[in-house]
N, C-alpha and C positions, 0 to 999 in steps of 0.2 A: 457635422455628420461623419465626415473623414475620420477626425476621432472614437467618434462611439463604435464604428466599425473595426478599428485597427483592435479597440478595446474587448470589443467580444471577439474577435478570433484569437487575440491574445488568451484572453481567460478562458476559453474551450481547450485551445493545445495547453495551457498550464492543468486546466481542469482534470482533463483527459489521464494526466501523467496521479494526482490527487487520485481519481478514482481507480488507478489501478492498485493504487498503495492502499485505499480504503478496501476493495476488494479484498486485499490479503489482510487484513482483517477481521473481513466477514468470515472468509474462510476459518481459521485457527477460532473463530466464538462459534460456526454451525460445527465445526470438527472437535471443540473440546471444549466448547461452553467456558475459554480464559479470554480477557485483553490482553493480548502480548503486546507491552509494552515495551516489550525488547525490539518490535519488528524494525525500525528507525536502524539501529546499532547492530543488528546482524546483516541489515540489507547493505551497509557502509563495509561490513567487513565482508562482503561477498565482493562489492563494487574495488578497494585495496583487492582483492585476486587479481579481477581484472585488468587492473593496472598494474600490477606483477606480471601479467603473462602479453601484457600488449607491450609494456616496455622490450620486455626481452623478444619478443616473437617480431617487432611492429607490425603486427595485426592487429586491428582497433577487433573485426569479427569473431578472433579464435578467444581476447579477450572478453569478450559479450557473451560468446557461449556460455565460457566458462565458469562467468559472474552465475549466470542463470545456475548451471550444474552446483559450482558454490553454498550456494543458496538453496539450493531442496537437501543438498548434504549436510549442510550448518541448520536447516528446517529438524532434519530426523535425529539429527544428534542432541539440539538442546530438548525433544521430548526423549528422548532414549533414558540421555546421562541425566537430565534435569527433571524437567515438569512430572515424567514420569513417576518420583519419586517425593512430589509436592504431596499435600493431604491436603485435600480439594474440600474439607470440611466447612473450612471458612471461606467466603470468597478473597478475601485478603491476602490469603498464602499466595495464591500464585502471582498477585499484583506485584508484593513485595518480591517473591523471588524475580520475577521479571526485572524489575527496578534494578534488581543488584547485578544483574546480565548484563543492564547496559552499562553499568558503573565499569566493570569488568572487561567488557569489550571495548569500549570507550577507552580504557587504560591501559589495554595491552595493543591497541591500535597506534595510541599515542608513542608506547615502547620503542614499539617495532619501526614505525613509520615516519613519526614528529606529528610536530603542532603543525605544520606548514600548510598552508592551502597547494593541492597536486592541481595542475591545470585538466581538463577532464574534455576531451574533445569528444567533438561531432561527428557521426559517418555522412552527414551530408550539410549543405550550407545552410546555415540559420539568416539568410538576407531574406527578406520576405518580398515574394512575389507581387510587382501592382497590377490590379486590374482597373481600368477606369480610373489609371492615376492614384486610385488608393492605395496602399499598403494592406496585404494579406494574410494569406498562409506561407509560411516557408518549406524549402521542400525537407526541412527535416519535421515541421510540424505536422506534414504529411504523412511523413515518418512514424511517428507517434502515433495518431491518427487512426493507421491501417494497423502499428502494433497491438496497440488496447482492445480494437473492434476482434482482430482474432484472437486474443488471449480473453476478453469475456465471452466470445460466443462458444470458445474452444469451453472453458468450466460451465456454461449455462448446458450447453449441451453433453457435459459429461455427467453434469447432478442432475436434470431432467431424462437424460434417454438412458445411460448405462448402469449396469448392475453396480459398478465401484463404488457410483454417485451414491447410490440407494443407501449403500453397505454404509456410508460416511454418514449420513443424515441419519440412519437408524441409527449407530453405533455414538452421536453427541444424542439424540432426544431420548433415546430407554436403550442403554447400555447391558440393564440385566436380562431385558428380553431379548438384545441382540444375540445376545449370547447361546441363549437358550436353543435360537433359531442356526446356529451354525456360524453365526459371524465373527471373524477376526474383529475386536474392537481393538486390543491393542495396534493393529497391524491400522486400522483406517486411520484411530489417531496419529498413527506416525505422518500417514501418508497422508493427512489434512495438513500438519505442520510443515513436511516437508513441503507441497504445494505452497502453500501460501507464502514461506520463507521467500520459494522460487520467485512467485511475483514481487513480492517485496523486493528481490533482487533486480528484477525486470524493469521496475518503477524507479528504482537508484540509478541505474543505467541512463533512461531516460531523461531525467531530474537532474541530473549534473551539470551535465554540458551548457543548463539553463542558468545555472546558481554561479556561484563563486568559485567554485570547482568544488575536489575531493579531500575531505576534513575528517577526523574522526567526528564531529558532532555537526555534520553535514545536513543530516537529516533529520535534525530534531524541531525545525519549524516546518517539514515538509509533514513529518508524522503528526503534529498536532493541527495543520490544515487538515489532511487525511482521515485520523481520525472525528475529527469535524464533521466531515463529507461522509463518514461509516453510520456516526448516530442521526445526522439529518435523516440519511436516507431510511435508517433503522439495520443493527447488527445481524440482522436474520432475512437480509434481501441483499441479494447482492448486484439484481436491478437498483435497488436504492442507494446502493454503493455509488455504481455508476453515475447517477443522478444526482448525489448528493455530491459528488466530484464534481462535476460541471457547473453547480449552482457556488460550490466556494469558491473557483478558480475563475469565473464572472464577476462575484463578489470582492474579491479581493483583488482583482485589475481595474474594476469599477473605480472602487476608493484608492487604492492606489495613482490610479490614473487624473481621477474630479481632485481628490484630496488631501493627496500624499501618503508615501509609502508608511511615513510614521504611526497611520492610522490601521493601519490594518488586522494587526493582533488584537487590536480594540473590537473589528467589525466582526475577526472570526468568532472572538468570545462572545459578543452578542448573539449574533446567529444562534451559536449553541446553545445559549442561554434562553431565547424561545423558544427553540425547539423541543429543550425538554421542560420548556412550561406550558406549552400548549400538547404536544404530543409527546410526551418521554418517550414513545416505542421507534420513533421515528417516521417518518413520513410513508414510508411502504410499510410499514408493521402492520401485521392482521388485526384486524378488528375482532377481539374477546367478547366471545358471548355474554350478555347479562345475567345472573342468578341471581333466581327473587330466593 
């Protein structure tokens, strides 16, 4: 029992850190209807900021910041100079430009920085807490925790109550009548990708200190748990972002933990494998009306 306990507060704070990065996701598919498959490789080269500015500063916080800021700046730049100039005719185009992003940042990460794993510390201790002799939460998994709860409630409640939100959601589902109506679209797509780059940034941050440290291809099993966690829950909820975070990062401490870590790229595949045979839209997707 000790176990299956250690095992689900394990896989909630892993979860936790999955659905933020599934989040940014959602975000850049409700903002510009692409998979940025770049997000992994821009998030790592926002997180390499950070660790440029905590080295020199030793400030683990002024670096955090500035990962974040990084990251909605590296967000507005690749729709500015890039996506922007994709022809979105095919769905294809933007997948492959994305693809060549990361090939690109991945390479000049490499350049600049090396092959070498950076060690990627904690702002608080990862020793976890016992209660009742169990092993718990750590007070950085609390960390995490209270970050994710105000970074989704902060975007639930800026696409549900504020004009921005609206302006975003109108400007990805009918761009020509946004327009019509006054709305900047180019201006919201930016500021969707700039968003979402931001939490991708936010989500690297947190993610590190858990892994092996700071790698240019750090987070390329973190974005395909992630994106996992995006279509379980379905790419146009970002409730189901979050949910589909926590059920991977359960899922793959589960079998990690009962059946070894070798199995687990096997479990996420599965997972997603019924989920888009039973439900392709994913598990929060609206239910489409029928026409006879």
């Amino acid at each position: 029992m000790d176990r299956f306990v250690f095992l689900t507060v394990d896989g909630l704070s892993r979860g936790a850190v999955y659905a933020a990065f599934a989040l940014a996701l959602v975000l850049i598919w409700r903002a510009a209807r692409v998979v940025n498959f770049a997000q992994g490789a821009m998030a790592v080269a926002a997180a390499y900021v950070a660790y440029t500015v905590s080295a020199a500063t030793g400030s683990y916080w002024l670096g955090f910041v500035v990962a974040i800021v990084a990251g909605l700046l590296l967000g507005a730049l690749v729709d500015r100079v890039v996506m922007r100039h994709v022809d979105h005719a095919s769905p294809l185009n933007p997948v492959i430009v994305a693809l060549g992003l990361v090939l690109l940042i991945q390479a000049v990460l490499g350049m600049v920085y090396g092959s070498e794993f950076r060690p990627a510390e904690a702002p608080f201790s990862r020793s976890a807490l016992t209660v009742g002799g169990v092993a718990v939460l750590s007070p950085y998994d609390l960390f995490v925790f209270a970050t994710i709860g105000v970074v989704v409630s902060g975007l639930a409640w800026m696409f549900a109550r504020t004009p921005v939100g609206l302006r975003m959601r109108a400007a990805a589902f009918a761009p020509e009548v946004s327009r019509l109506l006054g709305v900047n679209v180019g201006g919201m797509l930016t500021l969707g990708w700039a968003l979402a780059s931001g939490v991708g940034a936010l989500a690297a941050m947190l993610v590190l200190p858990t892994e092996l440290g700071l790698h240019p291809h750090a987070m390329d099993l973190v974005f395909v748990s992630a994106f996992t966690a995006a279509v379980v829950g379905g790419l146009d909820s970002p409730p189901g972002a979050v949910v589909g975070g926590l059920v991977v990062g359960l899922l793959l401490s589960y079998v990690s933990g009962y059946a070894g870590s070798d199995l687990t790229p096997l479990a996420v595949l599965v997972l997603l494998l019924a989920v888009l045979l039973v439900r392709p839209g994913g598990l929060f997707a609206p239910v489409a009306a029928r026409r006879v």
